[in-house]
Structure formats: structure tokens, C-alpha cells
C-alpha positions as CSV (number, residue, x, y, z in Angstrom):
1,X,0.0,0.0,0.0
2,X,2.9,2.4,1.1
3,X,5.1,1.1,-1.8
4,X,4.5,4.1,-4.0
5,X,5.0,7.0,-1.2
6,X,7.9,9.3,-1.6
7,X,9.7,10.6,1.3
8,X,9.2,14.1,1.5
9,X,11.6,16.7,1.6
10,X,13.8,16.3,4.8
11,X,14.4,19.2,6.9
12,X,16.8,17.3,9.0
13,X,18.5,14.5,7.2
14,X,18.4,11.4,8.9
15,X,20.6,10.0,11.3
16,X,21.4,6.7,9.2
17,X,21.2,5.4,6.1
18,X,21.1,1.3,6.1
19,X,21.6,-0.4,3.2
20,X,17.9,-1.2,1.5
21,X,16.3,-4.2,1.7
22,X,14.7,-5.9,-1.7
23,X,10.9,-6.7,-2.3
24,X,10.0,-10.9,-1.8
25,X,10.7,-13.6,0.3
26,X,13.8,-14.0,2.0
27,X,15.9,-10.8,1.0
28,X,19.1,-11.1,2.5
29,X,21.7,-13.5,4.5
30,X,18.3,-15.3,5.5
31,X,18.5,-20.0,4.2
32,X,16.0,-22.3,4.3
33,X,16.4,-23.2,8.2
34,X,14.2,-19.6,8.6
35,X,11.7,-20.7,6.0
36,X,11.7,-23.6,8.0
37,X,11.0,-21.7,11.1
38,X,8.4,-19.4,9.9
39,X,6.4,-22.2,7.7
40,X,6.3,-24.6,11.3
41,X,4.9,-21.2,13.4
42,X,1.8,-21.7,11.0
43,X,0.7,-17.9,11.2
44,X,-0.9,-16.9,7.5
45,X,-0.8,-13.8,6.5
46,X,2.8,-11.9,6.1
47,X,5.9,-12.3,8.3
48,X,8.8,-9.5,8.1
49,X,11.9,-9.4,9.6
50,X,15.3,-7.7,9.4
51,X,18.7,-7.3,11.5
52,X,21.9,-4.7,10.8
53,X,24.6,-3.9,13.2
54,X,23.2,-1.1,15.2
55,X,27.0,1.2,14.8
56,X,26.7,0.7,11.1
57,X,23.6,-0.1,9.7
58,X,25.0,-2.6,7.5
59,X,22.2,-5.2,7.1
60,X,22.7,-8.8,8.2
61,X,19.7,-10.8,7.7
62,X,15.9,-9.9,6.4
63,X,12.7,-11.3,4.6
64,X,9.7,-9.5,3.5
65,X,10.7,-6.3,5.8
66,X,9.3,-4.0,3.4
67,X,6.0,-5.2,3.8
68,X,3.9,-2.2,5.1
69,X,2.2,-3.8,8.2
70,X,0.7,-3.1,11.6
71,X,3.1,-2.1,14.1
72,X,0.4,-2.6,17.3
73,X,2.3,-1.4,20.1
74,X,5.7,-1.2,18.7
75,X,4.2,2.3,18.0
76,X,5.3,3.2,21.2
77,X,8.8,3.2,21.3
78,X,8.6,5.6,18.1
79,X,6.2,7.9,20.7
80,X,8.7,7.8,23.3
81,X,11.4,9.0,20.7
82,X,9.1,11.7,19.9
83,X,8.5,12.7,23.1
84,X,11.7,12.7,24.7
85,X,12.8,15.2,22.0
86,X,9.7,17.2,22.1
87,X,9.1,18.0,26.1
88,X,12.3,16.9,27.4
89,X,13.5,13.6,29.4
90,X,12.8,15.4,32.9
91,X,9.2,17.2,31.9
92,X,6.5,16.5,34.3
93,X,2.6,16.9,34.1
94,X,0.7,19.2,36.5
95,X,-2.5,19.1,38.0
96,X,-3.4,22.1,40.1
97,X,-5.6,23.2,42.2
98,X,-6.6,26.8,41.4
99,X,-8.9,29.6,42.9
100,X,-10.5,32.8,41.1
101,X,-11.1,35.3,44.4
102,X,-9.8,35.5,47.5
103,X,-9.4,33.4,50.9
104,X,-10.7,35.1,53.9
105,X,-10.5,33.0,57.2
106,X,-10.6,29.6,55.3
107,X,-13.6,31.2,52.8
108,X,-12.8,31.0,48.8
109,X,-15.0,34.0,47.5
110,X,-15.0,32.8,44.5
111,X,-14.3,29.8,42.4
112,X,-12.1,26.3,42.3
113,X,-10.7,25.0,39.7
114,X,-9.3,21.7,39.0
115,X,-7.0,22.0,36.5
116,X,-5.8,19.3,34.4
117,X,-2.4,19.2,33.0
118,X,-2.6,16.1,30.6
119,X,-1.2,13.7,33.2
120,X,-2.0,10.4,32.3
121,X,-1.0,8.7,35.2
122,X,-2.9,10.4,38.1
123,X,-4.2,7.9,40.1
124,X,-7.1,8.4,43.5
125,X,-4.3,8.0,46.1
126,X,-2.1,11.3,44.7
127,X,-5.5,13.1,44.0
128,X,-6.5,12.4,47.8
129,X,-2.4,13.5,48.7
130,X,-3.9,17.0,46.7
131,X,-6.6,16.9,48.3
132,X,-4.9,16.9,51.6
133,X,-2.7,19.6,50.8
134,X,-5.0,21.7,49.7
135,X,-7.1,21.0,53.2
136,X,-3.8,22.3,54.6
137,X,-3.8,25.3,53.3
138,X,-6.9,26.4,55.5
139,X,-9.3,26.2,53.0
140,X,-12.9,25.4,54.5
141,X,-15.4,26.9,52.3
142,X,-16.0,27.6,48.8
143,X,-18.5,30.1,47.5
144,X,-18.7,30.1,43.9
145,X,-18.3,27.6,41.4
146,X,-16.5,24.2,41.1
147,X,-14.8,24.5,37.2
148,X,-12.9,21.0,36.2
149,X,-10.6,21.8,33.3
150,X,-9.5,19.3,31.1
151,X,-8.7,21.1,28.2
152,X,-4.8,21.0,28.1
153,X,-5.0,17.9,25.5
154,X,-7.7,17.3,23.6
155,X,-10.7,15.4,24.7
156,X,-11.8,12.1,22.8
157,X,-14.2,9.5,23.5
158,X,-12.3,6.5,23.5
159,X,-8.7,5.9,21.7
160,X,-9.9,4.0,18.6
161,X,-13.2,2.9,17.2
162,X,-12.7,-0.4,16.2
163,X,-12.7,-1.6,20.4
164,X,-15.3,-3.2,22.1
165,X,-17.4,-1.0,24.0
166,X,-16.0,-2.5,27.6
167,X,-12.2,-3.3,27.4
168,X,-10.2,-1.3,29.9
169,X,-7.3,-0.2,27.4
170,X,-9.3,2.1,24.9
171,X,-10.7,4.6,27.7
172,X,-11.2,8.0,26.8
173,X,-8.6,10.6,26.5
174,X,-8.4,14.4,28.4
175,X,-6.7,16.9,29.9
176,X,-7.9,15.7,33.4
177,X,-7.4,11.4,33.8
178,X,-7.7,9.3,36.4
179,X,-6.8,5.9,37.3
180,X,-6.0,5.8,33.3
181,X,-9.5,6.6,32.7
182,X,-10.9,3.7,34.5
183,X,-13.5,3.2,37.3
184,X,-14.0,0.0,38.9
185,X,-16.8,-2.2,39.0
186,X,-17.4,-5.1,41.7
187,X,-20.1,-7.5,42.0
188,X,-20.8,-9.6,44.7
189,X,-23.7,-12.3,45.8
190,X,-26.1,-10.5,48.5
191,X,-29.1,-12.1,49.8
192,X,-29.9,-14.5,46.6
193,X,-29.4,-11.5,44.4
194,X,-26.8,-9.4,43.4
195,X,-25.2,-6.3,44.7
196,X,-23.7,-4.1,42.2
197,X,-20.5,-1.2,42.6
198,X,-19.1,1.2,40.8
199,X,-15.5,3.3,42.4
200,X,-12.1,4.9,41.8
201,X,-10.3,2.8,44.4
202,X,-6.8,3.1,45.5
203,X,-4.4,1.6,47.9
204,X,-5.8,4.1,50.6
205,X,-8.5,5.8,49.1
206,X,-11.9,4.2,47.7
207,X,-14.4,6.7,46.8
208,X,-17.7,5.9,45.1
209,X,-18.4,7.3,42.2
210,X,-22.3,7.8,40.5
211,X,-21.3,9.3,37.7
212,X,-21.0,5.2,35.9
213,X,-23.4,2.8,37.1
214,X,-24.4,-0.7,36.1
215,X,-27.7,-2.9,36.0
216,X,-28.3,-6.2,35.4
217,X,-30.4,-7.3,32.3
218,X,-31.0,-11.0,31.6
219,X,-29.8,-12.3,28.6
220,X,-26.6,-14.4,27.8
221,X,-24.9,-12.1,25.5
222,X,-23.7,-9.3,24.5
223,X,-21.9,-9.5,28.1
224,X,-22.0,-5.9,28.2
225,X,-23.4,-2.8,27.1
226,X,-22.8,1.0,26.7
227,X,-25.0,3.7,27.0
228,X,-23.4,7.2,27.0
229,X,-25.5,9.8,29.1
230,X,-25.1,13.9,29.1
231,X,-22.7,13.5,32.1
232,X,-22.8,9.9,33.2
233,X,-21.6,6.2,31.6
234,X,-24.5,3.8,31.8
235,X,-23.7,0.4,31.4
236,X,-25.7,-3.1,31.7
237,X,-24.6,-6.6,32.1
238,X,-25.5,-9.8,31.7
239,X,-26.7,-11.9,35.0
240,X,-25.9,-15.2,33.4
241,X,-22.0,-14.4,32.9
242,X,-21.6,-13.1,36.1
243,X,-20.9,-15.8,38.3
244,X,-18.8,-15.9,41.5
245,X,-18.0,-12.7,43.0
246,X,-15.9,-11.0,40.6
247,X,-14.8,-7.3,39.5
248,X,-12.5,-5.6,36.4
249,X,-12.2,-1.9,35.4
250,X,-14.8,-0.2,33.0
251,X,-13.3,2.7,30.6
252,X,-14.6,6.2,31.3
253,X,-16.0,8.2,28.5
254,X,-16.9,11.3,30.4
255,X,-13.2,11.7,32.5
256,X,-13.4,15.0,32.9
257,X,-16.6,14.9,35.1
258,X,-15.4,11.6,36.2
259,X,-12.0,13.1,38.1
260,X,-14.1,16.2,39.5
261,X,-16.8,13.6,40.8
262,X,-13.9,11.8,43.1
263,X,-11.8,14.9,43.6
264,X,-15.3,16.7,45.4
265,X,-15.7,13.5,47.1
266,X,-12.5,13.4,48.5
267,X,-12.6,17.3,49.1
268,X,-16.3,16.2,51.9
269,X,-14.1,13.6,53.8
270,X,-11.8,16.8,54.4
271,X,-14.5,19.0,55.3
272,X,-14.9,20.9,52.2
273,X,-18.2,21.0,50.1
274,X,-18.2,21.9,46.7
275,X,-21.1,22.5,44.4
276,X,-21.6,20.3,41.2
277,X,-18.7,20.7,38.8
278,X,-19.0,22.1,35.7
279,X,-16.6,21.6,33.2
280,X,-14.8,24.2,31.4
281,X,-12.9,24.3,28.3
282,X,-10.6,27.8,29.1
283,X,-9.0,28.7,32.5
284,X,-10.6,31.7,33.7
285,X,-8.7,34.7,33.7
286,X,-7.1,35.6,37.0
287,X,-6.7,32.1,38.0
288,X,-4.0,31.6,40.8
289,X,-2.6,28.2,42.2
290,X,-3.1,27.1,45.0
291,X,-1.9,23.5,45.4
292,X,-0.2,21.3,42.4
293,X,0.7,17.6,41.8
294,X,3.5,16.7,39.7
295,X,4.0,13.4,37.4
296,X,6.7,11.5,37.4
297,X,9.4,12.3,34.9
298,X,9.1,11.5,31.7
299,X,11.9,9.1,31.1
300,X,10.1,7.2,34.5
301,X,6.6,7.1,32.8
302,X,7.8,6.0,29.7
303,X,9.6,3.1,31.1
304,X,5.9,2.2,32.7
305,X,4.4,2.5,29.6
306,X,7.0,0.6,27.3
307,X,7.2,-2.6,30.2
308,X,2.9,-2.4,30.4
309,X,2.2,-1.1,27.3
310,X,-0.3,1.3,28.4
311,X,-2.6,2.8,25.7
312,X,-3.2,6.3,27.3
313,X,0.4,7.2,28.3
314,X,1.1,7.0,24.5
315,X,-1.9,9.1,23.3
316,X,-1.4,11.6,26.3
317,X,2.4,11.7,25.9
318,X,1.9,12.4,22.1
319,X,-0.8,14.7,22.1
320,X,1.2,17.0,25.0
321,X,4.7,16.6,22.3
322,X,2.5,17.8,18.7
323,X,-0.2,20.3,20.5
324,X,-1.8,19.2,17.7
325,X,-5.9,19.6,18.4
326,X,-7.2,16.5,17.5
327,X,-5.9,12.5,17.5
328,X,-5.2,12.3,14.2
329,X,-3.1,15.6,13.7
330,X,-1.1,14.7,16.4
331,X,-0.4,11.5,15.1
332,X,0.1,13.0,11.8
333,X,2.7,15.5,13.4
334,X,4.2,12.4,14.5
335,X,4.4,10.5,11.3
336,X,5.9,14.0,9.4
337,X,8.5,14.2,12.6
338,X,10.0,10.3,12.3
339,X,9.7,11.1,8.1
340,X,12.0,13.7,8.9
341,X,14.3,12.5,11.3
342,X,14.9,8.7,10.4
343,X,14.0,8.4,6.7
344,X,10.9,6.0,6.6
345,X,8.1,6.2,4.9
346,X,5.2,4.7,7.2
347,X,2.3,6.0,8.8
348,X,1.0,6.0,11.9
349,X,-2.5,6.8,12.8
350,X,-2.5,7.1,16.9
351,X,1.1,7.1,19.8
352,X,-0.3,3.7,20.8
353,X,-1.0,1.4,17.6
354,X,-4.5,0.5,19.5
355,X,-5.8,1.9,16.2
356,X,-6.3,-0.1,12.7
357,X,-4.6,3.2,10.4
358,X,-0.4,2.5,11.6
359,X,1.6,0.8,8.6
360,X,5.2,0.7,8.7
361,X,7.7,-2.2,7.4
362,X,9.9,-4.4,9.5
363,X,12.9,-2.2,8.1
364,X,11.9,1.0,8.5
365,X,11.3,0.5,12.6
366,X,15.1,-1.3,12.5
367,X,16.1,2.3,11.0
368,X,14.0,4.0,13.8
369,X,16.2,1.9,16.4
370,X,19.4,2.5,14.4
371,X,18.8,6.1,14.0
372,X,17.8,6.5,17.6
373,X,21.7,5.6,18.5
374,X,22.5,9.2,16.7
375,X,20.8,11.8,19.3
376,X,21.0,12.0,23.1
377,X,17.5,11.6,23.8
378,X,17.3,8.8,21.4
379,X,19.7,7.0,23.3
380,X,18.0,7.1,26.4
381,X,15.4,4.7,24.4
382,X,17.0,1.1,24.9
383,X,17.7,1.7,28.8
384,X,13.9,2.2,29.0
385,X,12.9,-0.5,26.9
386,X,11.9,-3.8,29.1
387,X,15.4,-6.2,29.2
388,X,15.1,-9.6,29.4
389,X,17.6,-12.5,28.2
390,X,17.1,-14.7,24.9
391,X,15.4,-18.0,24.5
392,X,15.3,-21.3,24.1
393,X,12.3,-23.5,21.8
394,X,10.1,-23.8,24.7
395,X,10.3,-20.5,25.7
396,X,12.4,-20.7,28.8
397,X,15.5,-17.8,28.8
398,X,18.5,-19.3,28.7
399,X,20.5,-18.8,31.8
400,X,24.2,-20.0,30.0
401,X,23.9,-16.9,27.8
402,X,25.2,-13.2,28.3
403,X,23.1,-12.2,25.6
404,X,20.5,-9.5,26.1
405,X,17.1,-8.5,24.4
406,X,15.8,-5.0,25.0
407,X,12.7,-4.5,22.8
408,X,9.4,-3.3,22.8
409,X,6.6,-5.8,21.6
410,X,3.2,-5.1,20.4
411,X,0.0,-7.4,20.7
412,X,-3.1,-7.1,18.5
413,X,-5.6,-9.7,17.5
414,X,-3.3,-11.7,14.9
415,X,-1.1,-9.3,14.9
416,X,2.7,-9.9,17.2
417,X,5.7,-7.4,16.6
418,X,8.8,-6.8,18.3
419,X,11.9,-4.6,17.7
420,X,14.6,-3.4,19.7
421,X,18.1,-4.4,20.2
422,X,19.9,-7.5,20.7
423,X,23.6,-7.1,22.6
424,X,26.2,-8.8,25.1
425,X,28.0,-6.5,27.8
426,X,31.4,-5.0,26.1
427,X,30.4,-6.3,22.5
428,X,28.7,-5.3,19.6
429,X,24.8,-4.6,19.3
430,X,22.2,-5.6,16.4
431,X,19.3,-3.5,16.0
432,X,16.3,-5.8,14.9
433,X,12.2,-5.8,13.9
434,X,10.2,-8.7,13.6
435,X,6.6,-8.0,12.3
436,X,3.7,-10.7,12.1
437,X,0.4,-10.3,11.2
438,X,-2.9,-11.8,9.8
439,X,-4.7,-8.7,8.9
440,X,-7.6,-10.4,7.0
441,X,-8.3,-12.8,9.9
442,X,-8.4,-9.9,12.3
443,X,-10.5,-7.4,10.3
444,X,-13.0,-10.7,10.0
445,X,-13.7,-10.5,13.8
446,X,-16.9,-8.7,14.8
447,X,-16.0,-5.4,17.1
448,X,-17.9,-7.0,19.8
449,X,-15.7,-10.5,19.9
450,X,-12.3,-8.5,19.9
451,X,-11.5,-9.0,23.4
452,X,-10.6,-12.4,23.0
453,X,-11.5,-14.0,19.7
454,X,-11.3,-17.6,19.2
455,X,-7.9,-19.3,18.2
456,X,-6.2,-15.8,19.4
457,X,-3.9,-17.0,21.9
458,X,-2.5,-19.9,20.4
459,X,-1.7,-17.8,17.5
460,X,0.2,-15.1,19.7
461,X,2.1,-18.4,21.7
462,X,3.4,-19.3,18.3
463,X,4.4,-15.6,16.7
464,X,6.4,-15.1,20.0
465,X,8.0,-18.5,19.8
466,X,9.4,-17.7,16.0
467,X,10.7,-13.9,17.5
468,X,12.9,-16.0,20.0
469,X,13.6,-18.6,17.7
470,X,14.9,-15.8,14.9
471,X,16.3,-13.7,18.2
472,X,18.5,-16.8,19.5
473,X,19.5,-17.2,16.0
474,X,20.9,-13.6,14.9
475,X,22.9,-13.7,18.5
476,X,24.5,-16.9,18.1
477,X,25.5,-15.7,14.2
478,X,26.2,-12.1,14.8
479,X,27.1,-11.6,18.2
């Protein structure tokens, strides 16, 4: 599809230049012991791979790796690159607390605002921690409005389209986020029937929230639905699938209102009452601070978000390095930036490849690693990247080799990637991609069977097996 794209113009040339890999089959250094390999994993569809020496860029070994294909969550490690150059490897988010008026004798006459700073990582115990500071400033009263702002990323209903309405990593995206825009719902057996709960829980903090809420509706599938009210998330489920006590986390699709609810919640148990939030879209002029929570450095959340792939880091992370207004400029921002600065010619559609638009071949992401190598911030990348040791056929790592992996992998239904680098301590380092992916298969699955489609895993188990097998390979041949 992206065969006939031209790369545009650079305004910075790119870091490296590997040598090109050649359309078909097994392009380069590659015998018949990895057609044997990738015939036995029995995965349809395309398989592309390629290795180079990550100094050089000299190419080693590749097949098919300039296949356009989904990257999934490989997408990531080109977000982090992106935003490591674009806010800095020690930028934090901020969520204040901010007041319009003065304080007289622990009396606000005037407003409060929460104000969001994009910070996708906010979770109930730090908001109660704000709270508490904020109780410690004297602050007893309130007599104007409660304003939640969320507008310092853009607001979007859930990251892509193509989710079911119920799974946990495609929750909406704002300026104000909480629990990674999740709220938790519980059910337990009560007198022959059931008893139903929705909250933002913590480790010390579990506050209720009313804003989502859940009834039971008997039938045997769909397991769940979605209903989006004005201000609230309505959501039914089905009695028969319940059975024992049980709980998971529900996506949020109002988050804005959602944070507010828990943050006036938590604002009572200190004494403070504050009237219905409204949600605003602009900070009021003559806003001050009063009390502020900081994120974790960036280089610390990306490491989170690399090891547990987490969908919202990436979009929030993004959207904060483009300012771009919506998803899809920012992701477009993102696509022109890695154009620019390593050479390729994919496209990616969202920071967190949740989303069915990202193509990119197998070589271009080695050339993101390689070209990573050649800026400060990009080097940070492989210390962040999860490290783990290669191999062996079953799976097990293999505890006689010095041999380590770092490399970010990407899951999507029928669709395994991984890329990153290969290296022993003191010796040289391979940079490496390794896309699989049944696209037809997957876009055959009904949206509302995509949590866990049938034959899913077993796939997965055997596209991870051929990475270590082609992983364990390159090291004892290169390294």
C-alpha cells in the first residue's frame, strides 16, 4: 500500500542510512532453516523481519521487511522517541488546584478549579495527597463555582473505534485522567441476588463514584453494554456471565466529570463542600494556584508504559509533544517528525498502535532503532525499553547466555511485533524488527468479539515462539 509513497523533503537529514532491503521472500543473508521456522509457526498472513549492526547499519539478515504492516504497540517506542525530543526527558505533568477570588478566614469568595495538566498517570491516592494539601492550606469553604478543566489535551471519546465498548485499554482521552481513565466495578452475591459497585479505588483511598453505574439485564450475551448519558456512563450486564464474586475496570468516557466527581468527594471527607462541577474548556482569567501535583518524569513514565504497554500514556504523551488539536493531527505531526528525522516512509494513525490506520515495514522501525543511536535523547530509548535474556524452543530464557534482548513488543488480534536491540556486555549490538500479522483474519472479527477472539492466543504463543527462535539465531550468528 505504502510502496508508492515518496519521502518528502527532509528538513533534517536522517541520522542513518542502512543499506535497502529488496521486495519478496527471504531478501538477505536469511536459508532455508528460517523458512523452515516461519512455515512450522503456521501464522498466514505476512511475516517480516530484518537485522543490521546497530554502529553501522550494514544489514545482516531480512525477509519480506518491506511489507507495510501493523506495528500494534511497537508504535510506542517511536512515541517515546518523539517525546523525549519534544518535552524533554525530565518534563512532568501538572494538576493544580486553582482559585479565582480571594481566601478570607478559610472562605474562597469565589471559584475552584481543578485543573488538568494532561497527566496520564494520576491515580485516586495522589489526587486524595492534593486533596490533603489543599485542606492544609486552610481552605474550608467555597462560594462560587466548582470548574474542572481538562482542556490542556484534547478530549476524545475512547482511543480507537474499532474496540469493544467494555475493554479497559481504549478509555477516553483528556486533559484531566484518572486511574487511566478507569472506574471499577465489583459484583458480589447478596441475599440470593446481586449487589452491584461502581469506584475509583486506590491503595488508601476508595471513593464511590455515581457518575457510571451498572444494571443487570437478563440475557446471555452481549456480556455488556454501553450507553453514554449527558454526564454519566451507563452500562448493563449480563446476569448469566456473572458468576462468583468478581470485579475488572470499565473505561470512562466522560473523564473530565469523572476526576471532578472523586476529587469533590474526597474534598467532603476533608471538610470541604463543593457544588456540582461544571466543566470548562478555558481557564478563567485571573486564575492563581493554589496547590499542584507533579508526574513522574518523563523518562520514569515511559519506562511504565514501554514494560505495560499502556494505551493512554502514549496518546497523552503524544498529544502534549504535537499540540496538535485532534488524535489524528497529532499522530500525523508524528508520522511528518519520524519522516523527517529517520527516513521512513510509514504512517502511523495514533502514539499507541491501538488503532487499525499504523503501517510501517519491518525495516523502517530497525532504522528508527538504528537512528535512535544518533541523538542524546534517542539513546536514552534502549535503557527504558523492558530487558530480558534470549530463549530457548520452549520459551524458557536461557540462563548460560550473556546475551541481552531490549525491545518493545506489540499485541493485536493476529497481529505480534517486536523490535529493539539485541547485545552482550562489552560487545557489539544488532538492531532488529520482527513484524507478524494476519490482517484479513483480524478485520474478519466482529467489534464486539475482539476482546478475546477464538484461536487468538495460540496464535500469539506461536508468533512469540518464531521472535525467540529468529532472536536466538541472529545472537549466536552475529554476536
Amino acid at each position: 500500500m505504502l510502496a508508492g509513497v515518496a519521502l518528502p523533503v527532509w528538513a533534517d537529514a536522517p541520522a542513518t542510512s542502512p543499506r535497502p532491503v529488496t521486495r519478496g521472500g527471504l531478501d538477505r543473508g536469511a536459508d532455508s532453516e528460517v523458512a523452515r521456522l516461519i512455515e512450522a509457526a503456521k501464522l498466514g498472513g505476512a511475516v517480516g523481519f530484518c537485522v543490521a549492526d546497530a554502529a553501522t547499519g550494514v544489514m545482516l539478515e531480512s525477509g519480506g521487511a518491506d511489507q507495510p504492516m501493523a506495528p500494534a504497540s511497537v508504535c510506542k517506542a517511536v512515541t517515546s522517541l518523539y517525546a523525549l525530543e519534544k518535552l524533554g526527558p525530565v518534563h512532568r505533568f501538572t494538576t493544580r488546584v486553582m482559585r479565582v477570588g480571594a481566601v478570607v478566614d478559610g472562605r474562597l469568595e469565589g471559584d475552584l478549579i481543578l485543573a488538568g495538566g494532561g497527566d496520564p498517570t494520576l491515580d485516586t491516592d495522589s489526587l486524595g495527597d492534593l486533596v490533603a494539601a489543599l485542606a492544609a492550606t486552610g481552605l474550608r469553604e467555597v462560594t462560587g463555582r466548582f470548574l474542572a478543566y481538562g482542556a490542556a489535551i484534547p478530549e476524545r471519546e475512547r482511543i480507537s473505534a474499532d474496540q469493544p465498548d467494555h475493554v479497559g485499554y481504549n478509555p477516553a482521552i483528556s486533559g484531566l485522567m484518572l486511574n487511566f481513565n478507569r472506574v471499577y466495578f465489583e459484583w458480589k452475591r447478596a441475599n440470593g441476588d446481586w449487589a452491584l459497585g461502581m469506584d475509583a479505588r486506590g491503595e488508601r483511598f476508595v471513593p464511590p463514584v455515581h457518575m457510571a453505574s451498572a444494571r443487570l439485564a437478563k440475557r446471555e450475551v452481549p456480556v455488556f453494554t454501553y450507553e453514554r448519558g449527558e454526564k454519566e456512563d451507563r452500562w448493563t450486564v449480563a446476569q448469566s456471565a456473572l458468576g462468583q464474586d468478581g470485579s475488572r475496570w470499565l473505561p470512562v468516557r466522560h473523564p473530565a466529570i469523572y476526576v471532578a466527581e472523586v476529587f469533590a468527594t474526597l474534598c467532603r471527607a476533608q471538610g470541604i463542600v463543593l457544588k456540582e462541577a461544571e466543566v470548562v474548556t478555558v481557564l478563567p482569567e485571573g486564575a492563581v494556584q493554589m496547590v499542584a501535583h507533579d508526574s513522574a518524569v518523563l523518562t520514569d513514565l515511559l519506562r511504565s508504559m514501554l514494560k505495560f504497554s499502556t494505551n493512554l500514556t502514549a496518546e497523552a504523551v503524544g498529544l502534549a509533544a504535537s499540540g496538535a488539536g485532534t488524535l489524528e493531527g497529532s499522530a500525523a505531526a508524528m508520522t511528518d517528525w519520524a519522516r523527517r528525522r529517520f527516513g521512513i516512509a510509514g504512517r502511523l494513525g495514533d502514539h499507541s498502535g491501538l488503532g487499525p490506520n499504523s503501517r510501517i515495514t519491518a525495516a523502517d522501525m530497525m532504522r528508527v532503532m538504528i537512528g535512535a543511536k544518533a541523538t542524546q535523547t534517542g539513546k536514552l530509548l534502549g535503557g527504558l525499553m523492558r530487558d530480558h535474556g534470549l530463549v530457548d524452543a520452549e520459551g524458557n530464557e536461557r540462563k548460560d547466555s550473556r546475551v541481552r534482548v531490549r525491545a518493545k513488543s506489540g499485541t493485536l488480534n493476529f497481529v505480534s511485533c517486536l523490535s529493539g536491540y539485541i547485545g552482550a556486555p562489552e560487545g557489539r549490538e544488532l538492531a532488529f524488527a520482527i513484524f507478524t500479522g494476519d490482517l484479513p483474519r483480524r478485520d474478519a472479527i466482529p467489534i464486539a468479539e475482539r476482546e478475546t477472539p477464538k484461536g487468538v492466543k495460540s496464535w500469539v504463543r506461536r508468533s512469540r515462539r518464531l521472535q525467540g527462535q529468529l532472536i536466538a539465531r541472529w545472537a549466536d550468528a552475529y554476536l
